[in-house]
C-alpha positions as CSV (number, residue, x, y, z in Angstrom):
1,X,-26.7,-61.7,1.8
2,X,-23.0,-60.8,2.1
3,X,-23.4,-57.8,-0.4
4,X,-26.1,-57.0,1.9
5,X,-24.0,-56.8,4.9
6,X,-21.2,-55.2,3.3
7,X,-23.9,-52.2,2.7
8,X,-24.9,-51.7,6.4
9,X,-21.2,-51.8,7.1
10,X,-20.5,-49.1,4.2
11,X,-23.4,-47.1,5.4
12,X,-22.4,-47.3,9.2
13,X,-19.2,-45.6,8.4
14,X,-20.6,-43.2,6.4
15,X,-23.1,-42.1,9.3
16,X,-20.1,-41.9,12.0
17,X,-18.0,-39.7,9.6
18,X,-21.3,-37.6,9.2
19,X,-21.8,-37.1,13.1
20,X,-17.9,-36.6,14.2
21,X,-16.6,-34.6,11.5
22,X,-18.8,-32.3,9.5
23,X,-20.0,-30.2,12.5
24,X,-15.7,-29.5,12.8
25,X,-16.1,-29.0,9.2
26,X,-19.0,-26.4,9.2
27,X,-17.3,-24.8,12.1
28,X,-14.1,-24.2,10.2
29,X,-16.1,-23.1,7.3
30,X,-17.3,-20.6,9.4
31,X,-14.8,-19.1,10.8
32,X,-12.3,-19.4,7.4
33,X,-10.1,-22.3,8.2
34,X,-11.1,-24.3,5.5
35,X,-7.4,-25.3,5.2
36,X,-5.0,-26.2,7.6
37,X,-4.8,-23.1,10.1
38,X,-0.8,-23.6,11.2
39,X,0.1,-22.9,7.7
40,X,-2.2,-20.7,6.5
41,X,-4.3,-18.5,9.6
42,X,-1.7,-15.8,8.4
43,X,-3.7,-12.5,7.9
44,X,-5.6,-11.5,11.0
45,X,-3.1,-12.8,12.8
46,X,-0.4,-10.4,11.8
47,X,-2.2,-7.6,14.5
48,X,0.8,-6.3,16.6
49,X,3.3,-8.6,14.3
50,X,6.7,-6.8,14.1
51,X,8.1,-4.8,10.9
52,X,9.7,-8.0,9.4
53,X,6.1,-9.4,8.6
54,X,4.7,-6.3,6.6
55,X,6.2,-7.9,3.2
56,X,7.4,-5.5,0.6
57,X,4.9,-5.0,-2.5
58,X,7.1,-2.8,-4.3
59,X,9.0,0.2,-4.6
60,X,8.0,3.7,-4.5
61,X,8.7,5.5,-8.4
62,X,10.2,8.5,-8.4
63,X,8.3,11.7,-8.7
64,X,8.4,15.5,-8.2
65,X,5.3,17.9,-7.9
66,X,4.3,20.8,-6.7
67,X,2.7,21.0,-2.9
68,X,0.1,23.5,-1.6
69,X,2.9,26.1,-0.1
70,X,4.6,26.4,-4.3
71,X,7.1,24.0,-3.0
72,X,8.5,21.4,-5.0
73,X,8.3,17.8,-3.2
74,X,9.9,14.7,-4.5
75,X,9.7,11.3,-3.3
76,X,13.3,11.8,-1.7
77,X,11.8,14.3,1.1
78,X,10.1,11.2,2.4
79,X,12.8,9.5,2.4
80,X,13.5,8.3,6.8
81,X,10.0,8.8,6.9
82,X,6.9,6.2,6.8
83,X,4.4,7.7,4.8
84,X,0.9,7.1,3.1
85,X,-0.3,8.1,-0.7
86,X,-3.4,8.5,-2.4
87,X,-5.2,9.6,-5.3
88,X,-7.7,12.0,-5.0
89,X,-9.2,15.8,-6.8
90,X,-10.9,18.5,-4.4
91,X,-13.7,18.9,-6.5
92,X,-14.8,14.5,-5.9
93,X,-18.6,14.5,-5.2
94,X,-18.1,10.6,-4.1
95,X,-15.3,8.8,-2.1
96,X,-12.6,11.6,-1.6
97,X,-14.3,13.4,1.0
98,X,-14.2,10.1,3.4
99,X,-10.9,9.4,2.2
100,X,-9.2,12.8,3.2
101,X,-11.6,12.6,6.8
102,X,-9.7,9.1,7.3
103,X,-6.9,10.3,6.6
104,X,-7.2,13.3,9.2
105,X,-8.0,10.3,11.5
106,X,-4.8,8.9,10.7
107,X,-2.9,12.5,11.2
108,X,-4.4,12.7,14.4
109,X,-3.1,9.5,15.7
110,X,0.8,10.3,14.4
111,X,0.3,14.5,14.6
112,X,3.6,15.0,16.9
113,X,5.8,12.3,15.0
114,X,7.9,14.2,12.5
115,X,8.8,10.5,11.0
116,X,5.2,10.3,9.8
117,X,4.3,12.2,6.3
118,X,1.2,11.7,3.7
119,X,0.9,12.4,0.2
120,X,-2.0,13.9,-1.3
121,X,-1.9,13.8,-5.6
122,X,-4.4,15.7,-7.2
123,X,-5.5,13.3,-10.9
124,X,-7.1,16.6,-11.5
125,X,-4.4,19.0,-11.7
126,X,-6.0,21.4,-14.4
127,X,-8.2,22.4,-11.5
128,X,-6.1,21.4,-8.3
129,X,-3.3,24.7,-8.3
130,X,-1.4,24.9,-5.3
131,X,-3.6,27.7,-3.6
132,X,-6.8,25.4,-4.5
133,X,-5.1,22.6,-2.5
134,X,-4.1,24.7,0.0
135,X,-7.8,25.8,0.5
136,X,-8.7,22.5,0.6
137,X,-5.9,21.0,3.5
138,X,-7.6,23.5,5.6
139,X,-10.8,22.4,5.2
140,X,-10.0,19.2,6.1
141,X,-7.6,20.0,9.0
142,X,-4.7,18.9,7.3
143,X,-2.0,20.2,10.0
144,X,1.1,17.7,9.7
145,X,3.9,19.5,8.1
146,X,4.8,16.7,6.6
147,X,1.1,16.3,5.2
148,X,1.8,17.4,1.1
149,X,-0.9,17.9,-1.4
150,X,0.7,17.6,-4.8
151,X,-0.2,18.8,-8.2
152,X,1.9,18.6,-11.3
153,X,1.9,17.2,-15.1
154,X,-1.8,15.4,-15.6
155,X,0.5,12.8,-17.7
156,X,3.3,11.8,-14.8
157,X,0.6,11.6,-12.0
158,X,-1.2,8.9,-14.2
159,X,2.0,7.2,-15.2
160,X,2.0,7.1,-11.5
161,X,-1.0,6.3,-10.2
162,X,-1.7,3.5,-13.1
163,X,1.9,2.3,-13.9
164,X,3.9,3.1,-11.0
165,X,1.5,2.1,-8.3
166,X,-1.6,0.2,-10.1
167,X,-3.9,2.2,-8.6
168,X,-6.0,3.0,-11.3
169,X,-7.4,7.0,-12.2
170,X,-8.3,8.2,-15.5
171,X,-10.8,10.6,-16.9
172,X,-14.4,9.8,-16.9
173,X,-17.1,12.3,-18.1
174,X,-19.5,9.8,-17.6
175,X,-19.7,9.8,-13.4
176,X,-20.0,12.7,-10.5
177,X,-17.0,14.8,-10.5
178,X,-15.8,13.7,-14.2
179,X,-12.9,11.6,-13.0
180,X,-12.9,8.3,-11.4
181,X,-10.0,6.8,-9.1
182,X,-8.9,4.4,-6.2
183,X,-9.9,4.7,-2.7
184,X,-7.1,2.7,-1.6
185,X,-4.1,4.4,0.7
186,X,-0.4,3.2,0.2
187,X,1.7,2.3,2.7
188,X,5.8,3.1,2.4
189,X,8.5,2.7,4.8
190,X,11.2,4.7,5.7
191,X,13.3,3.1,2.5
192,X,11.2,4.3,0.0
193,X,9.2,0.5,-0.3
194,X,5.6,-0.1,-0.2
195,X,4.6,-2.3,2.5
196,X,1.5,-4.5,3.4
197,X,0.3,-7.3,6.0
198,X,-1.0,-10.3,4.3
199,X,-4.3,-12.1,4.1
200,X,-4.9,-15.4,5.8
201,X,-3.1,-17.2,3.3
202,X,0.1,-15.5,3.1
203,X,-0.7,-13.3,-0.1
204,X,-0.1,-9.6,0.4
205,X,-3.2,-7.4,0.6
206,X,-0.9,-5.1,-1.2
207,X,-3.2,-1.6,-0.8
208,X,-5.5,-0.6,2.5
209,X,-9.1,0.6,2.3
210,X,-9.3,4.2,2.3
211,X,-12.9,4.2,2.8
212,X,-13.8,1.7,5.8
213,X,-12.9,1.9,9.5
214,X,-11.4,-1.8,9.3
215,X,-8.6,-0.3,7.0
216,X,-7.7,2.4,8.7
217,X,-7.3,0.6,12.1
218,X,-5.1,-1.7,10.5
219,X,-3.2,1.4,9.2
220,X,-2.5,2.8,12.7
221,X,-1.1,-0.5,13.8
222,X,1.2,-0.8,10.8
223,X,2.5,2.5,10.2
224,X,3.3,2.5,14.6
225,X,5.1,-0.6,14.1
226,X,7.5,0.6,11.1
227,X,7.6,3.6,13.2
228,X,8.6,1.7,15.7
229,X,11.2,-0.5,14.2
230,X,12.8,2.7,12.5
231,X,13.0,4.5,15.9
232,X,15.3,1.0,17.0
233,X,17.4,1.2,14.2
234,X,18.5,4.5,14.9
């Protein structure tokens, strides 16, 4: 009889837990806060955050190319400035196209800062001269002066994209256009270091999508606020 007892009991406890915690449960499931949110709710709520919280991922490799005006451009002309790189060739059937009309998006919103710059590299350079770039940057409305599209040795711009960035382009006969690539952008301060926000538990989304509207949102914010924080510092 007591064993009896002590099984309603157990069972009683069981059905309060049931009715005052799992709806709080489900509703933190839904929303992402499966862990504790003072610790963790990090990524979404980095909107507006200053400079300080846009963690460094790296460091920008050196390079030197070729823009679309024969001009040589290395990474120290962007140095003071907070700038974005991609990967991309003019000839992509696929993803560059909305790429390089985000990116115009992006131009548009910084067009009269002469602290903002992009850096367009070509993983198809056999094809992409300078005039064939050129062609392209005003197809696309590519006006910022500080807007470079680069071509150079196929080799460095993969040692590049793949080693010095992990952003991954190689040669691919197989798929439109023949070469296949990343259709994330790169964020880099005024020093030269690639910056990100971080994800809701503190890890660094290191890259922003090129391709969705989400991304490129949270790429306005970011590159006003490190334009921000380097207008203070001067």
């Amino acid at each position: 009889m007591k064993g009896n007892y002590t099984y309603v009991w157990v069972s009683l406890v069981i059905l309060v837990f049931g009715i005052i915690f799992i709806p709080r449960i489900i509703d933190r499931v839904k929303d992402g806060n499966v862990v504790d949110g003072d610790r963790h709710k990090i990524g979404k709520e980095h909107k507006g955050a200053g400079a300080e919280e846009l963690v460094i991922v790296g460091e920008v490799p050196p390079f030197a190319f070729t823009d679309q005006n024969n001009k040589k451009i290395t990474n120290n002309d962007y140095k003071g400035k907070v700038y974005l790189i991609e990967f991309f060739f003019t000839t992509c059937p696929t993803i560059c196209p909305v790429m390089n009309k985000n990116m115009v998006k992006i131009q548009d919103a910084f067009r009269d800062n002469p602290k903002f710059g992009i850096a367009s590299i070509t993983i198809n350079p056999e094809n992409d001269t300078p005039e064939v770039l050129k062609a392209y940057a005003e197809k696309y409305g590519a006006e910022h002066p500080n807007w470079h599209f680069l071509t150079g040795d196929q080799d460095e711009i993969y040692q590049l994209a793949n080693n010095g960035f992990n952003l991954y382009a190689g040669v691919n006969p197989e798929v439109d256009g023949g070469f296949e690539h990343s259709g994330m952008f790169a964020l880099v301060d005024e020093k030269g270091n690639i910056r990100s926000r971080t994800d809701k538990f503190g890890n660094p989304l290191v890259y922003y999508n090129g391709l969705e509207q989400e991304g490129i949102d949270m790429l306005k914010e970011d590159i006003a606020t490190l334009l921000g924080h380097l207008n203070e510092s001067l």
